[in-house]
C-alpha positions in Angstrom: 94.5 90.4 92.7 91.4 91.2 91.0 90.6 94.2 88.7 88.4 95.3 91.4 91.0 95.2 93.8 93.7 97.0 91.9 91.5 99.9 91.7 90.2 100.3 95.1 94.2 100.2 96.1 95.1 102.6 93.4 92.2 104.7 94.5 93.6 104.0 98.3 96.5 105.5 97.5 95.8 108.9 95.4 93.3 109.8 98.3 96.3 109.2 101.0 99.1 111.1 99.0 96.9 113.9 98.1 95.8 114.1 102.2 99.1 114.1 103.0 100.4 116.8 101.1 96.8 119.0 101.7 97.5 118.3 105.9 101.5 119.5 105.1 100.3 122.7 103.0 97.1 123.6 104.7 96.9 122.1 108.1 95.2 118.8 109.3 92.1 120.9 110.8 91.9 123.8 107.9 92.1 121.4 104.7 89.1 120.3 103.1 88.1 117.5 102.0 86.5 118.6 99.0 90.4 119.5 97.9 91.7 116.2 98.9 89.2 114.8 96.8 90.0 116.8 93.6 93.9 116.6 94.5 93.0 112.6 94.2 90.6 112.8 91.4 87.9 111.4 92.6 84.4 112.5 93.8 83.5 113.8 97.3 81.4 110.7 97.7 84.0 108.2 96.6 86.4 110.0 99.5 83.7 109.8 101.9 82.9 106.2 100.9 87.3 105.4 101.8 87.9 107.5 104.2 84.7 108.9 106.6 86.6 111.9 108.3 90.2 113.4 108.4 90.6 111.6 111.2 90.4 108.6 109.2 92.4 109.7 106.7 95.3 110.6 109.3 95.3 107.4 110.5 95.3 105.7 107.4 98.8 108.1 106.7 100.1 107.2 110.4 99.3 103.2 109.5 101.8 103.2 106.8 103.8 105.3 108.2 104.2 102.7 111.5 104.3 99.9 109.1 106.9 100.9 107.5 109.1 101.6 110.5 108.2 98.0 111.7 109.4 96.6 108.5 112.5 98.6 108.5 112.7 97.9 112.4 112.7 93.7 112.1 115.2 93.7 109.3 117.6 96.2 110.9 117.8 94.0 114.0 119.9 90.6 114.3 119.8 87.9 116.8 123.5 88.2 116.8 124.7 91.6 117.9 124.8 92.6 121.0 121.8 94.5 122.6 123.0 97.5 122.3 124.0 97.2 118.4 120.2 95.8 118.5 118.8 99.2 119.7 120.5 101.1 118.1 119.9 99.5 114.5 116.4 99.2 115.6 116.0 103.2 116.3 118.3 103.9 113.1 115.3 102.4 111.2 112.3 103.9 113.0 114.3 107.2 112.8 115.3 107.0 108.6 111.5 106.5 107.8 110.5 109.3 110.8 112.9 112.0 109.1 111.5 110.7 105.3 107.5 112.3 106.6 107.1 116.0 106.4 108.3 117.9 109.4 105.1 120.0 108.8 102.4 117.0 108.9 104.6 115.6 112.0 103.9 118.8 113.8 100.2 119.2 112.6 99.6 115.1 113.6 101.2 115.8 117.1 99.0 119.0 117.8 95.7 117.1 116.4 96.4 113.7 118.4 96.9 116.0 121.3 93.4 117.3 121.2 91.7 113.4 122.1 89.9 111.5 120.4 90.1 108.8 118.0 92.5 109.9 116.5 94.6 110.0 119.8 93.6 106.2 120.5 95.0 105.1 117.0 97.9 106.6 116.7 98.6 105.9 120.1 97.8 102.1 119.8 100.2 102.6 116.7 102.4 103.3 119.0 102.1 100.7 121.0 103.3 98.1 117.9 106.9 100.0 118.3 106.9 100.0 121.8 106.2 95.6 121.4 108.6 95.7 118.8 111.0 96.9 121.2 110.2 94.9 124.1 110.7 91.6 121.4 114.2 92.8 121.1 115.1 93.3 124.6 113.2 90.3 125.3 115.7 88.0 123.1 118.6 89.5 124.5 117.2 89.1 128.0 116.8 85.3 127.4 120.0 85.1 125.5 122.0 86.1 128.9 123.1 89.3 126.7 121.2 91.2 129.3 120.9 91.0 133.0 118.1 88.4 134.3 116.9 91.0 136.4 116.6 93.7 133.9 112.9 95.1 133.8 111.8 95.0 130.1 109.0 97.4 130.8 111.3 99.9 132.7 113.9 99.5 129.4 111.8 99.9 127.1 109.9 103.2 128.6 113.4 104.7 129.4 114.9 103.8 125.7 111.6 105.0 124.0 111.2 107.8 125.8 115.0 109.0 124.2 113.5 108.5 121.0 110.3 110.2 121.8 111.8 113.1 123.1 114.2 113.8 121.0 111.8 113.6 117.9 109.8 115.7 120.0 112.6 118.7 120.1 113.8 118.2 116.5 110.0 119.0 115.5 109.9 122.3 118.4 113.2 123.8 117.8 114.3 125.5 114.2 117.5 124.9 114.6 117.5 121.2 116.0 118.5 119.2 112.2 117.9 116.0 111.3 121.6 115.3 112.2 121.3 116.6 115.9 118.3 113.9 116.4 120.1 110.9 115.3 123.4 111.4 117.1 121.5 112.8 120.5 119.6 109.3 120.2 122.3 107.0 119.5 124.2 109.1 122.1 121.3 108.4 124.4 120.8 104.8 123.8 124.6 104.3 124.5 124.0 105.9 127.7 121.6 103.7 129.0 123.1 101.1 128.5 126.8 101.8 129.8 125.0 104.0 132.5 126.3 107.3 134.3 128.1 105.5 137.0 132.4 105.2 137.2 
């Protein structure tokens, strides 16, 4: 890697850490950029040259944020547990690098997103990468025989994503939901599905 190249990344990642704390401490649509910029140490120009808008920025943050999960999600899962084991392993990972992000900025981000936009397409298209992640698994254990031939991958993988969704979704609206409460109601979940509710 060149000189050049060193810096831009270094540069890269001062303006991302000081957006994410500014969008934790002030809000995603109240901070300025002319604060990230000085948190970063760089000119208003040079921010603006990296980054062209907060939405940008926040889905520069939400990029590594999904990569990471992705990363953590393909070595967490084996070829050689069962597909439950699989989930399960798989949603561990998503959910140790989903508790690691500010409960603040994960609160601000959902609000923002809501609002439309581009920054509603990204992150949702972000998204999508866990929801394909997903399917891969199920997939493998569908043509394994470890799961039923007429199992819909499409119909598991809404159902089992929407567990996780939801419960990440009450952990960030309720006070008194911890950490704790959204990893066991999701493994609880998961386990659910797949025994299902009937004798």
């Amino acid at each position: 890697m060149s000189l050049r190249q060193l810096k831009k990344e270094k540069t890269t990642k001062a303006i991302l850490a000081a957006a994410s704390a500014r969008f934790a401490a002030d809000g995603i649509e109240t901070a300025k950029m002319e604060l990230i910029a000085a948190d970063a140490e760089v000119s208003v120009g040079t921010l603006y040259n990296y980054f062209g808008s907060k939405q940008s920025l926040l889905i520069a943050l939400f990029e590594d944020e999904i990569g990471e999960m992705l990363e953590a999600g393909g070595e967490a899962v084996s070829e050689d547990i069962e597909p439950l084991a699989a989930v399960t392993h798989l949603f561990k990972a998503y959910l140790e690098v989903m508790v690691a992000i500010d409960t603040d900025l994960l609160r601000e981000v959902l609000r923002f997103s809501l609002g439309g936009g581009e920054a509603f397409e990204e992150l949702a298209r972000l998204d999508g990468q866990m929801l394909t992640q997903l399917a891969g698994v199920l997939t493998t254990h569908k043509e394994s025989g470890r799961l039923s031939a007429e199992t819909s991958i499409d119909d598991a993988v809404f159902v089992l994503y929407s567990v996780l969704i939801t419960e990440l979704l009450m952990h960030l609206s309720l006070d008194n939901f911890t950490q704790e409460d959204l990893v066991s109601g999701v493994l609880r979940r998961v386990e659910l599905v797949f025994n299902g509710i009937n004798p």
